[in-house]
C-alpha positions as CSV (number, residue, x, y, z in Angstrom):
1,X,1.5,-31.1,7.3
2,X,4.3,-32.5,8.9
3,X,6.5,-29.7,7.4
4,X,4.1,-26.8,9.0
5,X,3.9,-28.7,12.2
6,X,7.7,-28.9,12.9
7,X,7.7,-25.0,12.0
8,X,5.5,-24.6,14.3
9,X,7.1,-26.4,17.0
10,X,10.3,-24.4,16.1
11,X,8.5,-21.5,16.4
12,X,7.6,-22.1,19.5
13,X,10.6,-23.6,21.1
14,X,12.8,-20.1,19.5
15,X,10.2,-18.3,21.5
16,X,10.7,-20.0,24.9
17,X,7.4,-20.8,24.9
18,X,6.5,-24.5,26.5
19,X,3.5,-25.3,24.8
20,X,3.3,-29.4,23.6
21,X,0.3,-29.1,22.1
22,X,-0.4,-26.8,18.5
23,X,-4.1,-25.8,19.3
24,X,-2.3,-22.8,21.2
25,X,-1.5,-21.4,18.5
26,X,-3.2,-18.0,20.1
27,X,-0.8,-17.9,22.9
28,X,2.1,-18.4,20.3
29,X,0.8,-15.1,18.2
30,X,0.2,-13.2,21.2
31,X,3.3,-13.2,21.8
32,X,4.1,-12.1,18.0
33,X,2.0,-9.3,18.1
34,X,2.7,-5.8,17.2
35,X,3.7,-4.3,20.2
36,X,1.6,-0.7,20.3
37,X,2.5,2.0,22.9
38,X,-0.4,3.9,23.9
39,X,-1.1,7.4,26.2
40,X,-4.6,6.3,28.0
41,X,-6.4,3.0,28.7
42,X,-10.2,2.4,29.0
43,X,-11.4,-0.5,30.6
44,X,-15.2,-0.9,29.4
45,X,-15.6,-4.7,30.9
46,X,-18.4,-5.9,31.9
47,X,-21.0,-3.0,30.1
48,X,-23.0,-3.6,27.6
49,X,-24.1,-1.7,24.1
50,X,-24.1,1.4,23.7
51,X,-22.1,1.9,26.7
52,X,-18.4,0.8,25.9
53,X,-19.0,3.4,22.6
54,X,-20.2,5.8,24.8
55,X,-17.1,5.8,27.6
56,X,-14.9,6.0,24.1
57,X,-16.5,8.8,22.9
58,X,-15.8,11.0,26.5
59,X,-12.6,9.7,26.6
60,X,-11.0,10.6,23.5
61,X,-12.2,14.2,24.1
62,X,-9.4,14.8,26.4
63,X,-6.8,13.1,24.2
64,X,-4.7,15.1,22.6
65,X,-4.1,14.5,18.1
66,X,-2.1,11.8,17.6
67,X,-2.2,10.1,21.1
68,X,-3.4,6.4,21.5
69,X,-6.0,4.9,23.6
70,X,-6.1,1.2,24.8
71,X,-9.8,-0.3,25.1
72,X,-10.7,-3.3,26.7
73,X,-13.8,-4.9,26.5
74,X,-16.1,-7.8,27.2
75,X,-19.3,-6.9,24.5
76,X,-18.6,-8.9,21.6
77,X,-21.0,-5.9,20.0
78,X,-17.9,-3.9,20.4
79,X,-16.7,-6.0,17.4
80,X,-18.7,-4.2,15.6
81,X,-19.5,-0.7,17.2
82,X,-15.8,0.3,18.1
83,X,-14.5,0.4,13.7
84,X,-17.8,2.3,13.2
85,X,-17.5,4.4,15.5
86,X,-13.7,4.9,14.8
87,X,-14.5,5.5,10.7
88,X,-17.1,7.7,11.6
89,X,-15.0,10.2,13.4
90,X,-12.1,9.8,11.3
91,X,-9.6,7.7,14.4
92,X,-7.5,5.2,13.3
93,X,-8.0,1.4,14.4
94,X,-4.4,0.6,15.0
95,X,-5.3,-3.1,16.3
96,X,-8.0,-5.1,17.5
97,X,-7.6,-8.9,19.0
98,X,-9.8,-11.0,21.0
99,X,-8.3,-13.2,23.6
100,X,-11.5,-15.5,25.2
101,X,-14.0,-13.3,26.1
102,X,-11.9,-10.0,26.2
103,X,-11.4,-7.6,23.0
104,X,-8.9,-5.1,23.1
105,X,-8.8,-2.0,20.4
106,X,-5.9,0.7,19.9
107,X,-7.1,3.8,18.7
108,X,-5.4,6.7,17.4
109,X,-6.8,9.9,17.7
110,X,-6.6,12.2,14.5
111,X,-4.6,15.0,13.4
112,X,-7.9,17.8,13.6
């Protein structure tokens, strides 16, 4: 434990990142992420189900193949509707993350 903690601690300190207590570990992968370049953003907060789904589904009809939205939401149903709803019409789920109460999705539109 003591091995992962000072890791950890390098980790952090490598970053620039100020942090004296582990337990923000989420901050520290933030940071780490995959950084995604997208065309269009949606911001869905505050609605509820089915409405985020349905604002996704009007806005990738004017995305062109290949281009990326960013979605932000606040319906933890999203969790669950957004990958559906992105196998179902064939999109690809770059990334999904949940930071508090906010989820964010990166979806690629496909190559129709």
């Amino acid at each position: 434990m003591v091995l992962a903690t000072t890791v950890m601690w390098v980790d952090y300190h490598r970053a620039g990142l100020r942090h004296t207590a582990l337990h923000a570990a989420d901050e520290f992968w933030e940071n780490y992420r995959m950084d995604i370049r997208f065309n269009h953003e949606l911001d869905t907060s505050g609605t509820h189900c089915p409405e985020p789904v349905m604002m996704l589904h009007g806005a990738v009809r004017g995305l062109l193949a290949g281009e990326v939205i960013k979605v932000i939401a606040t319906d933890p149903a999203t969790t669950r509707d957004i990958p559906k709803f992105c196998r179902f019409l064939g999109y690809q789920l770059l990334e999904h993350s949940q930071s508090g109460t906010t989820y964010l999705y990166y979806i690629r539109k496909s190559q129709v």
